[in-house]
C-alpha positions as CSV (number, residue, x, y, z in Angstrom):
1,X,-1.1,68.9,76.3
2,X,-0.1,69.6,72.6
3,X,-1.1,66.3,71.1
4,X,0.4,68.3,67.9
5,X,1.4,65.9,64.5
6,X,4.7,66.6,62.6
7,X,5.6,65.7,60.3
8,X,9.7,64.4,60.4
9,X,12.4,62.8,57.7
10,X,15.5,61.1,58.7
11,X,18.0,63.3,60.9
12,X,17.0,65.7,63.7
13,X,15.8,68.5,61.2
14,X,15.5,71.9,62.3
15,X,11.7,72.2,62.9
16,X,11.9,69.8,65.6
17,X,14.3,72.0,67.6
18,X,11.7,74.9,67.1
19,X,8.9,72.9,67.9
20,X,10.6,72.2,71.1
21,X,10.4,75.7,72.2
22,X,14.5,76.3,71.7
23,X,14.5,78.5,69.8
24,X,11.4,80.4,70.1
25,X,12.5,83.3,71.0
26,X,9.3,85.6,70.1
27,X,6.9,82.8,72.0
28,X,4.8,84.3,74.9
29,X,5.8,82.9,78.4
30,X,3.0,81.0,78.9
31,X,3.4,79.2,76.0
32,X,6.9,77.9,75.8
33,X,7.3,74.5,77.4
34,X,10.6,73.6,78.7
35,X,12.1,70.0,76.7
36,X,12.8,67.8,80.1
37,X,8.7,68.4,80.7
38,X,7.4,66.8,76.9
39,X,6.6,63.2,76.0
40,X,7.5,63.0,72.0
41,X,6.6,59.7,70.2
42,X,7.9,58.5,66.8
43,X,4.4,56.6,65.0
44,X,3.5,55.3,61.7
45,X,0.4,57.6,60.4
46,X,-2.0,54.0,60.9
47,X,-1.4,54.1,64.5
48,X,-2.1,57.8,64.6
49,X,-5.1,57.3,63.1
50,X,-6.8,54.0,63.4
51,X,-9.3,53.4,66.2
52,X,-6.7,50.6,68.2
53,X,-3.9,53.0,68.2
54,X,-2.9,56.2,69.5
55,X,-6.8,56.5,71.0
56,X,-6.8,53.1,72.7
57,X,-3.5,53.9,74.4
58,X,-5.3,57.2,75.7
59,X,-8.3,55.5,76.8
60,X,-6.9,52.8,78.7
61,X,-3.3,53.9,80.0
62,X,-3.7,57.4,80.1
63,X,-0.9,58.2,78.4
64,X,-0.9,61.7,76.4
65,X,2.2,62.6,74.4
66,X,2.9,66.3,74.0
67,X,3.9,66.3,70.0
68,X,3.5,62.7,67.9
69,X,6.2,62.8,64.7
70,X,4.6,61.3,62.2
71,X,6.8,58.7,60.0
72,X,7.5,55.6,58.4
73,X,7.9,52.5,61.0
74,X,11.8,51.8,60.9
75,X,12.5,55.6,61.0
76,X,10.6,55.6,63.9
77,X,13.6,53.3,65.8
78,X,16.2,55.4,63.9
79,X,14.4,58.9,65.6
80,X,14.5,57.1,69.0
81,X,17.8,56.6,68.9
82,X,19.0,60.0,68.1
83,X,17.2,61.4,71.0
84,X,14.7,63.0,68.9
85,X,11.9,61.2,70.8
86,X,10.9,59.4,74.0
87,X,8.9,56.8,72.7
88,X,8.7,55.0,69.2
89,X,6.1,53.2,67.5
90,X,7.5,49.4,66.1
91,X,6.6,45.9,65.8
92,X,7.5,42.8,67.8
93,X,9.8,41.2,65.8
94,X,11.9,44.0,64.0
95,X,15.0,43.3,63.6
96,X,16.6,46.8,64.2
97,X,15.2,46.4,68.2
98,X,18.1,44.1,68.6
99,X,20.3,45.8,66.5
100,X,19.9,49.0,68.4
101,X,19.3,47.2,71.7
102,X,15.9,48.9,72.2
103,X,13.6,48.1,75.2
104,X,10.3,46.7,74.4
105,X,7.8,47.9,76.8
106,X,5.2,45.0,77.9
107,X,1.4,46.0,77.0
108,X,0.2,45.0,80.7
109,X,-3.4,46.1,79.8
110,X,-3.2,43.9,76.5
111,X,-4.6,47.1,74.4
112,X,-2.4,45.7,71.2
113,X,-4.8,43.0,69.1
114,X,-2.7,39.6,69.1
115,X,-1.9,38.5,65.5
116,X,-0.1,35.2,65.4
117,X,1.4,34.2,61.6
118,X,0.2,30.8,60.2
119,X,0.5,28.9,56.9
120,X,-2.4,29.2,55.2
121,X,-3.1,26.7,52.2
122,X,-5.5,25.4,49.4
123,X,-7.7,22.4,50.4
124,X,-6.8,21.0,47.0
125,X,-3.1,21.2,48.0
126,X,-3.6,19.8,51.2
127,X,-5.4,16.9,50.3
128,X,-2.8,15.7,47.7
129,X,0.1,16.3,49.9
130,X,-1.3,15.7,53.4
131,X,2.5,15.7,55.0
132,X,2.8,19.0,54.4
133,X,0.3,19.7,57.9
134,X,3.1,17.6,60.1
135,X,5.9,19.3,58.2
136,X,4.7,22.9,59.0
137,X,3.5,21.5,62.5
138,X,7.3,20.9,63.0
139,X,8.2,24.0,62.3
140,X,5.5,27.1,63.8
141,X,6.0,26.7,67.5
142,X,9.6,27.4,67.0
143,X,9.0,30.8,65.4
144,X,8.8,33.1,68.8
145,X,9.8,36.4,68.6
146,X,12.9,35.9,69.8
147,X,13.4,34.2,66.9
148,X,12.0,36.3,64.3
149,X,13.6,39.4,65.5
150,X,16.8,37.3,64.5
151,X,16.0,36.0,61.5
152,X,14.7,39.4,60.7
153,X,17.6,41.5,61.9
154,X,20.2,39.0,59.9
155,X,18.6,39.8,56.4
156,X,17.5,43.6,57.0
157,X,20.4,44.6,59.3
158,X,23.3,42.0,58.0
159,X,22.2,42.2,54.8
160,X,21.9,38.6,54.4
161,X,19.9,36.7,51.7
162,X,16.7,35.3,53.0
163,X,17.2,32.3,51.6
164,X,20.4,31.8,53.0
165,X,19.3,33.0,56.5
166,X,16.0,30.4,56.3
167,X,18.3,27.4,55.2
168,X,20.6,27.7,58.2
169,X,18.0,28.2,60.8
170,X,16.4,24.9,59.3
171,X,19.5,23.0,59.5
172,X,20.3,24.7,63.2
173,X,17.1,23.2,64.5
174,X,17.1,19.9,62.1
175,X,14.4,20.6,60.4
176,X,16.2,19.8,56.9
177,X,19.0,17.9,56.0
178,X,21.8,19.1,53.7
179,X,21.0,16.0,51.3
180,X,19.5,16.3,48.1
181,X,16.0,14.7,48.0
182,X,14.4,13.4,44.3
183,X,11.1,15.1,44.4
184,X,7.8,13.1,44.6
185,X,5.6,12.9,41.2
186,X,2.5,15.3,41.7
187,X,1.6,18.7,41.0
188,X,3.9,21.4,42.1
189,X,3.0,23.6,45.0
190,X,3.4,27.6,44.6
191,X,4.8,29.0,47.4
192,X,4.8,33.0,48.1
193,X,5.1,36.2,50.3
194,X,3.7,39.1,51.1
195,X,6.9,41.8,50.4
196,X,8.4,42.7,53.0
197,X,11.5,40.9,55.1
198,X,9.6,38.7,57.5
199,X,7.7,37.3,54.9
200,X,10.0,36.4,52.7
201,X,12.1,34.5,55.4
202,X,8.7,32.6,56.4
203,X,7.9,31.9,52.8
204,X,11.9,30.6,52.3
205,X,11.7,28.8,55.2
206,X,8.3,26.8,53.9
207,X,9.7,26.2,50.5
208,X,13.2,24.2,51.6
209,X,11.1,22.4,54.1
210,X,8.6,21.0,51.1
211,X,11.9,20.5,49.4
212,X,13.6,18.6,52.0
213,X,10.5,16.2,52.3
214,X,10.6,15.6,48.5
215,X,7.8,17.5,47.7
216,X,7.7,19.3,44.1
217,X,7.4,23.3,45.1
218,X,8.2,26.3,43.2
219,X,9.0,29.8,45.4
220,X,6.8,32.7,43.6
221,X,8.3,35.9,44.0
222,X,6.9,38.1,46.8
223,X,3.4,40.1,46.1
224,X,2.7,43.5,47.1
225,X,0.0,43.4,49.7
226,X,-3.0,41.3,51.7
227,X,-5.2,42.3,48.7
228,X,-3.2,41.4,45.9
229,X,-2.0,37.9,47.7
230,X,-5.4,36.7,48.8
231,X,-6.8,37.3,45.3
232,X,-3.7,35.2,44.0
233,X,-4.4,32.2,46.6
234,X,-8.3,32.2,45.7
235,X,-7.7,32.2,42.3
236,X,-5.1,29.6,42.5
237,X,-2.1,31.3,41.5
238,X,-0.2,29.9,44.6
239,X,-0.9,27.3,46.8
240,X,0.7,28.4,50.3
241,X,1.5,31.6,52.3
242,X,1.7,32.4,55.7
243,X,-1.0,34.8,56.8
244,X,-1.5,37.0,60.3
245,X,-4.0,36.2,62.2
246,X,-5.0,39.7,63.2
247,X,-4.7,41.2,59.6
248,X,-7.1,38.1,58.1
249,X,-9.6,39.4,60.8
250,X,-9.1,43.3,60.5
251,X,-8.3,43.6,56.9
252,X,-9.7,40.3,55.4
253,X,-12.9,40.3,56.9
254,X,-13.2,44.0,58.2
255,X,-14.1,43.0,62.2
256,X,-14.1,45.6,64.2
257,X,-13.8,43.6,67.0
258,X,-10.9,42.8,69.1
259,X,-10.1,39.8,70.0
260,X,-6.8,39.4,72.4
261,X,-7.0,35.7,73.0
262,X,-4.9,33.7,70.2
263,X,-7.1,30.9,70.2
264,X,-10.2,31.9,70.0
265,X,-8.8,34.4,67.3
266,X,-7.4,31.6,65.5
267,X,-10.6,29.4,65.5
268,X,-12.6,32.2,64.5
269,X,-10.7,32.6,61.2
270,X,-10.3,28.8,60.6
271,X,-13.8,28.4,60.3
272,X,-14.5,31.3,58.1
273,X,-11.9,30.2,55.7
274,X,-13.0,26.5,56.0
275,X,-15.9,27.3,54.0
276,X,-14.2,28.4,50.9
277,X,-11.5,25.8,50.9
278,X,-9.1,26.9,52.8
279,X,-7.1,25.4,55.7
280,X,-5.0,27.6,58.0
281,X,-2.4,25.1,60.2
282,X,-0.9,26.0,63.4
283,X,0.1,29.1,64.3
284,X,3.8,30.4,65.6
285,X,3.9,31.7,68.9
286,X,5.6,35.1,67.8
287,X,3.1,38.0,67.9
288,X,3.4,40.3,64.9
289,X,1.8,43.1,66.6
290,X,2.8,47.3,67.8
291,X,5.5,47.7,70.8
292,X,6.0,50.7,72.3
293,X,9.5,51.1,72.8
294,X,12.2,53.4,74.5
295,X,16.1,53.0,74.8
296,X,17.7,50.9,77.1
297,X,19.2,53.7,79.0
298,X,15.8,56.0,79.7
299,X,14.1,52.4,80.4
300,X,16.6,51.3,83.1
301,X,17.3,54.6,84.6
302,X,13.5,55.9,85.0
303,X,12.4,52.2,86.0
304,X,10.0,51.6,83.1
305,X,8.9,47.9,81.8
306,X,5.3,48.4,81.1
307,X,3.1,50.9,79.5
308,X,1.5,51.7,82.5
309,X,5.2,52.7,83.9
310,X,5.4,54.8,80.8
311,X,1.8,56.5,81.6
312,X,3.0,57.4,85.3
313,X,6.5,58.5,84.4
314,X,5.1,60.8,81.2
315,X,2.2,62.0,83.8
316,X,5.2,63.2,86.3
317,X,7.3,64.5,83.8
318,X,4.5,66.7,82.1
319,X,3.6,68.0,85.7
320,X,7.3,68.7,86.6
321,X,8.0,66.3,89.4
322,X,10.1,64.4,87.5
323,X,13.9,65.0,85.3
């Protein structure tokens, strides 16, 4: 197996045609491997890298890809469709796996970490404005993936406003009313997001329900990073923002350790961040973690709905039993 990294930009640029032995006309005949018989995978350069990528998939599925394109994740859907790859690299809840009806393939040996989103606030905050736990508690278990990679796909793929797409959802489930609600007296509390779409719907979504229940709360813009946002909630530049579990544990507090149980995960965090005054509530259901995916057609035609499918089907197609 190759196991080569290229590099790729949007559009199937020449180089991957040469790469694929096409046109290499002056390559020895050993060397050139016939298209139908390689695996190519779309990944961000983190999964490539990092120790509970590419290398865990190898270790515990087996599952060698000939040449790995190395991109951005949301190019790596955009090369999948074209046909450029196999497989692509994604998250869980992106928004462009419904929009270009991708197949998720189910992690059957749980090799992905779990990392569940919560709201995470200031003790201070908490304790002044103690409905805020029932009023979140309302609202996480009804955040599945489903539902995020619909929320997700109506602001990055419909090119709706997150606010817009976070008050209808609200009112959908009754979670708000359309009603205008005199806020309470009491300090207001800063609500923010990390940068990208997801974030900004969840943060959206927390700041009309504290407005719905009357509570005074200002939406900060969005902040670039876990770094720069945890240095903004510790020094109290804003009061609430919804954190992942897996990236408080990876990132946050540099544990090398994975944990695949939610729970325990979740418990684990709670009580490190309890001691520096800081409460994490319930956590959503939706998993914010890597999906290997393939489209429809390839999925339903070669019979593939786990990894461990993809690992026997890329095994028989490098070894030429397979078309």
């Amino acid at each position: 197996m190759h196991n080569r990294i290229i590099y790729w930009s949007k559009g199937k640029v020449l180089v991957s045609v040469i790469l694929l032995g096409l046109l290499c006309s002056g390559c020895p005949a050993e060397e050139a491997v016939e298209p139908e018989k390689k695996i190519l995978l779309a990944a961000n350069e983190h999964f490539i890298v990092e120790e509970e990528g590419l290398s865990l998939l190898e270790e515990k599925y087996g599952l060698v890809f000939d040449e790995i394109y190395e991109m951005t994740v949301g190019l790596t859907h955009e090369a999948l469709r074209i046909g450029d790859v196999n497989v692509a690299i994604g998250f869980t809840t992106d928004g462009k796996i419904k929009e270009l009806d991708l197949v998720k393939l189910k992690d059957d040996q749980s090799v992905f970490p779990v990392s569940n989103p919560a709201p995470l606030i200031r003790d201070k905050v908490l304790d002044q404005y103690p409905q805020i736990e029932s009023i979140m508690a309302e609202i996480s278990p009804r955040l599945d993936n489903k539902t995020m990679i619909e929320l997700n796909y109506q602001v990055d793929l419909e090119e709706n406003e997150p606010v817009d797409v976070a008050r209808k959802w609200l009112l959908e489930e009754g979670l708000i009313t359309s009603k205008d609600i005199a806020p309470l007296s009491g300090d207001v509390v800063v609500v923010s997001s990390k940068e990208f779409v997801e974030q900004n719907i969840l943060g959206q979504i927390t700041t009309l329900a504290l407005e719905d229940a009357g509570i005074p709360v200002k939406k900060r813009e969005p902040i670039a990073g876990t770094e720069a946002i945890r240095r903004a909630i510790l020094l109290e530049g804003i009061d609430l923002y919804w954190e992942y579990t897996g990236v408080a544990w990876q990132e946050i507090y540099e544990k090398e350790e994975r944990l695949n149980d939610p729970e325990q995960l979740f418990k684990k965090i709670s009580e490190k961040e309890a001691r520096i005054g800081l409460t994490w509530l319930d956590y959503a259901p939706l998993n914010k973690t890597y999906t290997l995916m393939m489209r429809r057609e390839d999925a339903v035609a070669f019979e593939i709905d786990t990894i461990s499918d993809l690992a026997k089907w890329a095994e028989q197609v490098q070894a030429g039993e397979s078309q």
